[in-house]
C-alpha positions in Angstrom: -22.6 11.8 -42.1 -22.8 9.4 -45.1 -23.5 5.8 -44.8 -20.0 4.7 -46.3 -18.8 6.3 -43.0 -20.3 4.8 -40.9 -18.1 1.8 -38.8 -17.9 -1.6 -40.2 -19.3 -3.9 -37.9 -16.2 -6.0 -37.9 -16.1 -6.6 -34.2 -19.1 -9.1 -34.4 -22.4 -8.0 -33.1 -20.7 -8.4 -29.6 -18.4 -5.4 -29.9 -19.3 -4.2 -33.6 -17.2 -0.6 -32.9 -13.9 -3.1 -31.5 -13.5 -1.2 -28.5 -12.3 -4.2 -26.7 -8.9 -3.5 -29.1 -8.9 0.4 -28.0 -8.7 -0.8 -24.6 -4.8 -1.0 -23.0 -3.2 -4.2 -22.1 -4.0 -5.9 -19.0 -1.5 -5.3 -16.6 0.7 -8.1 -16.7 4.0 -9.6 -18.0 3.5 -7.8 -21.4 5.4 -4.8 -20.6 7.4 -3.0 -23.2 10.3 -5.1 -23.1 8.2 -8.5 -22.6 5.7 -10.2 -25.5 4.2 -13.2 -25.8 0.5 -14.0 -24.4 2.2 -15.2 -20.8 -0.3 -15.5 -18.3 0.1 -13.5 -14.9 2.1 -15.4 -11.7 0.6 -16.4 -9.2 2.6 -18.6 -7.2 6.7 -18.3 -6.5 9.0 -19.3 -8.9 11.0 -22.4 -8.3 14.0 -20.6 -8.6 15.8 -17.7 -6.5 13.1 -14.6 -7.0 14.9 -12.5 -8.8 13.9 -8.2 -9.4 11.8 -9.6 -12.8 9.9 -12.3 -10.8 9.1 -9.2 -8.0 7.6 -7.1 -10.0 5.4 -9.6 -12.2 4.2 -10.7 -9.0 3.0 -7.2 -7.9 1.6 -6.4 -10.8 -0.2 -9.1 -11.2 -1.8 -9.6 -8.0 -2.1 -5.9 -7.0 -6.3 -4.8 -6.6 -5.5 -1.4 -8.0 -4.0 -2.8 -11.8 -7.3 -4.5 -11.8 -8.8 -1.5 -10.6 -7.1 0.9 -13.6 -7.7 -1.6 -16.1 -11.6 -2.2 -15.4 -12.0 1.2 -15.3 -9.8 1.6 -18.7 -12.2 -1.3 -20.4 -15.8 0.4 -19.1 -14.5 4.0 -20.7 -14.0 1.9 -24.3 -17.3 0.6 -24.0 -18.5 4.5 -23.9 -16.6 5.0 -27.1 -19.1 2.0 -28.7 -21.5 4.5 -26.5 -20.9 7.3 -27.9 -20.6 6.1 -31.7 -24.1 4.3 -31.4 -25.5 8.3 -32.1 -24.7 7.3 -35.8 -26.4 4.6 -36.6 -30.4 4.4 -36.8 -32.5 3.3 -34.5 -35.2 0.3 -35.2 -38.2 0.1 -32.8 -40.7 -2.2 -33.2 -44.1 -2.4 -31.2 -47.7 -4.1 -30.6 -50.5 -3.6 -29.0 -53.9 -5.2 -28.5 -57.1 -3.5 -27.0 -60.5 -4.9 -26.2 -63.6 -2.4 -26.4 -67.2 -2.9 -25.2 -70.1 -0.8 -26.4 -73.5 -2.0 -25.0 -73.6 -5.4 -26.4 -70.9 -4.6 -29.0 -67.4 -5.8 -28.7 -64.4 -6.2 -30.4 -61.0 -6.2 -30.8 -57.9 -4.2 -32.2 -54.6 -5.5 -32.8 -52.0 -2.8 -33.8 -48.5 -3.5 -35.0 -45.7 -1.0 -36.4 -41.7 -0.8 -37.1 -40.1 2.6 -36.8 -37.1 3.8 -38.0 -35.4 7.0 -36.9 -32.4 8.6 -37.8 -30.7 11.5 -36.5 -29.4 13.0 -39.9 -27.8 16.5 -38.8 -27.3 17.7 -35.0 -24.4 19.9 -36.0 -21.4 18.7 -34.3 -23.5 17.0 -31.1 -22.4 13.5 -31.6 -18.5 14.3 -32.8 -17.6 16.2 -29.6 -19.6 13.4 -27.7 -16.9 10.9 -29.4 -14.5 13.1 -29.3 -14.8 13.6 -25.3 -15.1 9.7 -25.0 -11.9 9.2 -27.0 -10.0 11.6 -25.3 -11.1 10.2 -21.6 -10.3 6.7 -23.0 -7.0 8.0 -24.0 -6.7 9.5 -20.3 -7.8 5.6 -18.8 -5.5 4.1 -20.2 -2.2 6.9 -19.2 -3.7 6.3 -16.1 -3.0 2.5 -16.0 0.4 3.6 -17.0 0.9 6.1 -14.8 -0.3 3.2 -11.9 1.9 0.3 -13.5 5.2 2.1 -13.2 4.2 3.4 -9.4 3.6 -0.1 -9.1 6.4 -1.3 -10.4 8.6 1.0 -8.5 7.3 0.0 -5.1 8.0 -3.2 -6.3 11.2 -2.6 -6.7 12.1 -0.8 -3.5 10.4 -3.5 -1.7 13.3 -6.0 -3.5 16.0 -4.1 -3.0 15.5 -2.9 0.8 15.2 -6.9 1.0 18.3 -7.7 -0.5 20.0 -4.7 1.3 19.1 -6.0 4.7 20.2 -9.7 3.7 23.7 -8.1 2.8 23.7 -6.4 6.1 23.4 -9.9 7.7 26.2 -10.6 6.1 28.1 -8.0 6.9 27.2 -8.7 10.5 28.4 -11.7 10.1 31.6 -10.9 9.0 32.1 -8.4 12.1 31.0 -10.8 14.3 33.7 -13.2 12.8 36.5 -10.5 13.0 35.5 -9.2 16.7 35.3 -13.2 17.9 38.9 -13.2 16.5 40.5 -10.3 18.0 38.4 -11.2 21.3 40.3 -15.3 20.8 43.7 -12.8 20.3 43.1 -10.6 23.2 42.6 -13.3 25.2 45.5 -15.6 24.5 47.9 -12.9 25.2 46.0 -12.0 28.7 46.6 -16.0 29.3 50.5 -15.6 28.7 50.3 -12.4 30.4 51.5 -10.3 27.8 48.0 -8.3 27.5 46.1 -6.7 30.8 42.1 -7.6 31.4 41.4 -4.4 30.2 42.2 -5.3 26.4 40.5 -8.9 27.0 37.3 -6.5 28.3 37.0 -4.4 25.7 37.8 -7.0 23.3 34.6 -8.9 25.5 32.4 -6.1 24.8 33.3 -5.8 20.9 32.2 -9.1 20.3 28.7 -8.4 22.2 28.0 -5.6 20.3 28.7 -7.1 17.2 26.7 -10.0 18.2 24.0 -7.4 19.2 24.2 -6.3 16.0 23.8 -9.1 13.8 21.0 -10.4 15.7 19.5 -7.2 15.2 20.1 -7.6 11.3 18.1 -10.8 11.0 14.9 -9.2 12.7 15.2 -6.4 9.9 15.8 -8.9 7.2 13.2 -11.0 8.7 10.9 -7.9 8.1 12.1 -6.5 4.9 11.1 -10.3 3.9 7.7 -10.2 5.2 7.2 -7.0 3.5 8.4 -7.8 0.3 6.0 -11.3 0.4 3.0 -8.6 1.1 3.6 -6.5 -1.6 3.7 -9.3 -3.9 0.7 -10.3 -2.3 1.7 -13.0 -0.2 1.1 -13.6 3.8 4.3 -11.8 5.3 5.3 -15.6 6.5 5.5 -16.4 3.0 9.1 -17.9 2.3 11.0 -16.4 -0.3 14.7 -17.3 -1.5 16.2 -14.1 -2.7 18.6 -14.1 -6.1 22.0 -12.4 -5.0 22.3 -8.6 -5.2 24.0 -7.5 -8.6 27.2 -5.7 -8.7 27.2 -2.5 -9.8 28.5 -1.8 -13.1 31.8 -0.4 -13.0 30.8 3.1 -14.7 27.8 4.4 -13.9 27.8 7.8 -15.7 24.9 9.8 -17.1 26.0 11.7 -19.1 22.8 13.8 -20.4 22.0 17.0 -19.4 19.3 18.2 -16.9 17.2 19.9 -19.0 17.2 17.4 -21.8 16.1 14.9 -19.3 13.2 17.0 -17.9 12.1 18.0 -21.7 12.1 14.0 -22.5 10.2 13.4 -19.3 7.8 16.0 -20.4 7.0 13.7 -23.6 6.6 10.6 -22.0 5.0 11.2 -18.8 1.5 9.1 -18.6 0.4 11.3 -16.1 1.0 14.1 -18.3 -0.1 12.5 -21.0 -3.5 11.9 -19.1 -3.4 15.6 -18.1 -3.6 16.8 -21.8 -6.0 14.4 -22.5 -8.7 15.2 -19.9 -8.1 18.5 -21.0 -9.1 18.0 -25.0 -11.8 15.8 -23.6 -13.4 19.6 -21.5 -12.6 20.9 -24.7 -15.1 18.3 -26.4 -17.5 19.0 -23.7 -17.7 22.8 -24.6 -18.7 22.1 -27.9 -20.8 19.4 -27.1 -22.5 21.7 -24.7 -23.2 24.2 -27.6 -23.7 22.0 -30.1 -27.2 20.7 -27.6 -28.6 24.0 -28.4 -28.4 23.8 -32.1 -31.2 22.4 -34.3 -31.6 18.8 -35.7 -32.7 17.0 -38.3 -34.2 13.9 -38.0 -35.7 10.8 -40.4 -38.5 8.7 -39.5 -39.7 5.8 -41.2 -41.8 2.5 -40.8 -45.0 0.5 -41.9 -48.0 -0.1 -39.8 -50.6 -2.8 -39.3 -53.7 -2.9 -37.9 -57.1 -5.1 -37.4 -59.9 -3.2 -35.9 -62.9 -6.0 -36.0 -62.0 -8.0 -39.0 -61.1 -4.7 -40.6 -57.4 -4.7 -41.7 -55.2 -1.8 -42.9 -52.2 -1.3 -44.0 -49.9 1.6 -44.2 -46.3 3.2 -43.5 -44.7 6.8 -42.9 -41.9 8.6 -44.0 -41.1 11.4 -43.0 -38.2 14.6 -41.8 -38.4 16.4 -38.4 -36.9 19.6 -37.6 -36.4 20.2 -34.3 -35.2 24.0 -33.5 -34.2 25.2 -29.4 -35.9 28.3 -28.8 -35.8 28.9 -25.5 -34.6 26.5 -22.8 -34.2 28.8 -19.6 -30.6 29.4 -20.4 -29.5 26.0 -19.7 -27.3 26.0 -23.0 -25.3 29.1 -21.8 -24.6 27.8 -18.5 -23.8 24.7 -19.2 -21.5 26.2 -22.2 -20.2 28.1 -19.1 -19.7 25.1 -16.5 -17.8 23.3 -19.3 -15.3 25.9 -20.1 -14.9 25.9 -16.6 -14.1 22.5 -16.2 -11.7 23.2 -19.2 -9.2 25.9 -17.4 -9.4 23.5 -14.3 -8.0 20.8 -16.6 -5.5 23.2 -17.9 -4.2 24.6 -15.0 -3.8 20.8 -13.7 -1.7 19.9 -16.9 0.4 22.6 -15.7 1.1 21.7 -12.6 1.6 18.3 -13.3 4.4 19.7 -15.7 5.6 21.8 -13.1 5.9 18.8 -10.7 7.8 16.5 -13.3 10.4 19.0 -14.0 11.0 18.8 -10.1 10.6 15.2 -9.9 13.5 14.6 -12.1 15.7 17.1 -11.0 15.3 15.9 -7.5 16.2 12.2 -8.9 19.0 13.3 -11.1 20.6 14.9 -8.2 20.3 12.1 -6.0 20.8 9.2 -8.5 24.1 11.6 -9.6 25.4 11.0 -4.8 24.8 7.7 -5.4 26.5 7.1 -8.3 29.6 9.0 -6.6 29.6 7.6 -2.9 29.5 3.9 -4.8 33.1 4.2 -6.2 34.0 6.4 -2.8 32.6 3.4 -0.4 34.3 0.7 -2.7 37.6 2.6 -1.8 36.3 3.5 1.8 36.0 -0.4 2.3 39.5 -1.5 0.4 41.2 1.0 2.5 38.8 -0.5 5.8 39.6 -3.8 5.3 43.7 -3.4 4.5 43.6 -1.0 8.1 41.8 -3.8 10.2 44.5 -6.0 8.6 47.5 -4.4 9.4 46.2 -3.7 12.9 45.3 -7.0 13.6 48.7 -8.8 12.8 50.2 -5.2 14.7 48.4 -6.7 17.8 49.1 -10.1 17.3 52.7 -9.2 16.6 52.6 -7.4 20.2 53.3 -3.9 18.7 49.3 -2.8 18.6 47.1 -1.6 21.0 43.6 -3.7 21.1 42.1 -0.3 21.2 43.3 0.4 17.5 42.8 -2.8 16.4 38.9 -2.4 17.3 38.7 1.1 15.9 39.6 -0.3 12.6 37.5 -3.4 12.8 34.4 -0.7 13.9 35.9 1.3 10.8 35.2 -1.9 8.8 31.7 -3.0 9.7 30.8 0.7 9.0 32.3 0.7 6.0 30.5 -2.0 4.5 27.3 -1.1 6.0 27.8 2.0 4.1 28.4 0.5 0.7 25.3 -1.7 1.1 23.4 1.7 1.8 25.2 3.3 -1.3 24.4 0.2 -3.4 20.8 0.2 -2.5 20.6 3.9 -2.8 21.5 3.7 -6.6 19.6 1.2 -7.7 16.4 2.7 -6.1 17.5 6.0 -7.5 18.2 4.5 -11.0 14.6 3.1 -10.7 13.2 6.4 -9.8 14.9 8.9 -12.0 13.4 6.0 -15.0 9.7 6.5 -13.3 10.3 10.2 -12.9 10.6 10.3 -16.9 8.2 7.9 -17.8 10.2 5.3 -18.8 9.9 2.6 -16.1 10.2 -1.0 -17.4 11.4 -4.2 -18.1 14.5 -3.3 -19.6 15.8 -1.0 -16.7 15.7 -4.6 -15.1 17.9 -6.6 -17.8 20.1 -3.8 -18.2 21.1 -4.2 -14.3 21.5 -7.6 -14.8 24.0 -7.5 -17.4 25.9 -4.7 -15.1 25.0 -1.8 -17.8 24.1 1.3 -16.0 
C-alpha cells in the first residue's frame, strides 16, 4: 500500500477514519420521509396524538433502537479498528538501571523511538476491513430491519386503540336505538296496544346493549393503557386520540404478486443484512489464509544511552521477513471453520428470502380481504341502518313486530362493529404488506392521511 493511500486524517485526531459518519442515523424522527435535526419526543403532544406522534414516540423511547444503534456505532469504530493495520506504529521507551560492583556503582539511562511498519502481509489487513465493512453494513440493516418492526407495533398499538374507541361509539349508538325501541315498546304496552312480552324483550335489548357498551369502555380503557406502554408511558398515562381516518374511496393495488415479492427482495434490511454477514464470512476466509502467508515488515528508530557519564548515540533501520512454516495446522482449520461459517451464512440468506416471499404473499392476500370486505361492510351497514329504519317506524306505525324491529337493530350494531373490524384490518394490513417489503415509513402515514391508499 502506498502512502498517498493511506486515509486523510480528516476526522480530527478523535475519529481520524470518520467512522462516526459510516455509522446509521439515530433512530428518531429522521426517517425517510422526515429531515431536519428534530430532537426525539419525549413527552405528549399538546394536540390529539395522531399515528405520526405514535410512532415517534416509540421509537424514540424504545431500549432496543438504543440497543441497534449502540451496537451499529461500536461496529464503526472496528472499521477505524481494522484500518489502523495501515498506518505505522511509533513506540517510544526508557529505562534506567542502577548496578553495584564491590564498591563500584553507577548508573544507565537508556532511551529509544521505534518505528514499525507492516509493509506487505498479502491481503491480511484488506479482508480484515473488508469483514468490518461488511458487518458494519449488516449493523446498520439491522437497525432497519428493528425500526420498521418498531414502527409497525407502533402502529397496531394506534389502530387497535382507535378501533376500540369507535366501538364505544358504536355501542353507544345501539344503546341509543335499543333505549328507543324499549321507550316505543313500552308506550304501546301502556295504551295496550302491545303485550309485556314485546316490552320484555324490548327490556332485555336494552340490557344487553348496555352490557355491551360498558364492556367497550374496559377494552378501550385497555387498548389505551397499552398504547401509553408502548410509547413508553405508565399504562394510566392519558392520551387524547386524533379521529380515525376514512378510508380512501379506492383502495386498489394494482401490481402483481410476484413483482411485489421481487421488490421486497431488493429492499429487505433483513436481507440486506443476510448478504452482508455473508460477504463479511467471505472476508473471514481469506483473512484466515491470508494469516498464513509471509510479511514484510519496516523497523526504524534512534537510541540513546548514558552508561556512567559515557553517552552514545545511535539508530536502526532495518526489513523483517517473517515466513509461517509450520503452525500445527491452525491455518487449515481455521480456513476450514471460516468457510464453514460462510455456507451457514448462505444458507440463512436463503431462508430469509424464502420467508419474505411468504411474508408478502401472506399480506397481499390479506391486505387484498380487507380491501374488499371495506366497500362490502360500507354497503352491509347502509343497507343495516335503512332495515332498522323501516322497522322501527313499521312498529311504531303498529304494523311491526318488536321481534323484527330488534333483529334489525342487532343486524345494525353488528354491522358497524364489523366495518370498524374491516377498517382496522386494512390499515394494519396496509402497514404490514409496507414492512413485509421493506418499505415501512413515514409516508405510508401521510399518504393515509390525505385518504390515498
Amino acid at each position: 500500500m502506498s502512502l498517498t493511500s493511506l486515509p486523510v486524517l480528516a476526522g480530527g485526531i478523535n475519529d481520524p477514519f470518520g467512522t462516526e459518519a459510516m455509522a446509521p442515523l439515530k433512530p428518531s424522527p429522521q426517517l425517510s420521509a422526515r429531515v431536519g435535526e428534530a430532537p426525539c419526543a419525549t413527552a405528549l403532544p399538546a394536540s390529539a396524538l395522531t399515528a405520526v406522534d405514535a410512532v415517534d414516540l416509540a421509537l424514540c423511547n424504545h431500549p432496543q433502537t438504543r440497543e441497534v444503534w449502540a451496537a451499529a456505532r461500536a461496529q464503526a469504530a472496528l472499521v477505524g479498528v481494522a484500518k489502523a493495520g495501515w498506518l505505522p506504529n511509533l513506540d517510544a521507551s526508557a529505562s534506567t538501571t542502577r548496578f553495584q560492583y564491590e564498591n563500584n556503582a553507577y548508573t544507565r539511562n537508556a532511551a529509544a523511538l521505534t518505528l514499525s511498519w507492516l509493509l506487505v502481509d498479502f491481503g491480511q489487513r484488506s479482508a480484515n476491513v473488508e469483514n468490518a465493512q461488511q458487518l458494519l453494513n449488516a449493523a446498520a440493516a439491522t437497525q432497519d430491519a428493528t425500526v420498521q418492526s418498531l414502527f409497525l407495533a407502533a402502529l397496531q398499538s394506534y389502530y387497535s386503540a382507535q378501533a376500540t374507541q369507535a366501538a364505544v361509539i358504536s355501542a353507544n349508538e345501539a344503546e341509543r336505538s335499543a333505549r328507543e325501541s324499549y321507550q316505543a315498546a313500552n308506550a304501546r304496552y301502556e295504551v295496550g296496544v302491545a303485550t309485556p312480552a314485546d316490552r320484555l324483550q324490548a327490556q332485555t335489548a336494552l340490557s344487553q346493549a348496555t352490557l355491551n357498551r360498558i364492556r367497550a369502555e374496559g377494552d378501550a380503557r385497555n387498548a389505551l393503557g397499552a398504547l401509553a406502554n408502548a410509547l413508553g408511558f405508565a399504562a394510566q398515562q392519558r392520551i387524547v386520540l386524533a379521529d380515525l381516518p376514512a378510508a380512501p374511496a379506492e383502495a386498489v393495488f394494482q401490481k402483481e404478486v410476484d413483482a411485489l415479492i421481487a421488490e421486497a427482495q431488493a429492499r429487505r434490511p433483513d436481507l440486506k443484512a443476510a448478504e452482508a454477514q455473508l460477504k463479511a464470512a467471505e472476508a473471514s476466509i481469506d483473512l484466515a489464509r491470508a494469516q498464513g502467508r509471509p510479511t514484510i515488515s519496516l523497523g526504524a528508530g534512534p537510541s540513546w544511552q548514558d552508561s556512567a557519564g559515557v553517552i552514545t548515540q545511535g539508530g536502526s533501520v532495518g526489513l523483517t521477513l517473517n515466513v509461517p512454516i509450520f503452525s500445527g495446522f491452525d491455518t487449515t482449520y481455521r480456513v476450514r471453520s471460516a468457510a464453514a461459517q460462510a455456507d451457514v451464512r448462505a444458507a440463512q440468506r436463503d431462508r430469509i428470502r424464502n420467508q419474505i416471499a411468504l411474508d408478502v404473499w401472506k399480506a397481499y392476500q390479506s391486505l387484498t380481504t380487507a380491501t374488499q370486505s371495506l366497500k362490502t361492510t360500507a354497503d352491509l351497514v347502509a343497507s343495516a341502518e335503512q332495515s332498522e329504519r323501516v322497522a322501527l317506524g313499521r312498529y311504531k306505525a303498529g304494523v311491526g313486530t318488536v321481534l323484527d324491529l330488534l333483529v334489525a337493530q342487532s343486524a345494525l350494531a353488528s354491522a358497524r362493529l364489523q366495518r370498524i373490524q374491516a377498517q382496522l384490518d386494512w390499515n394494519v394490513y396496509r402497514a404490514t404488506l409496507a414492512q413485509s417489503m421493506g418499505a415501512l415509513d413515514y409516508t405510508l402515514l401521510q399518504a393515509a392521511a390525505e385518504g390515498r391508499p
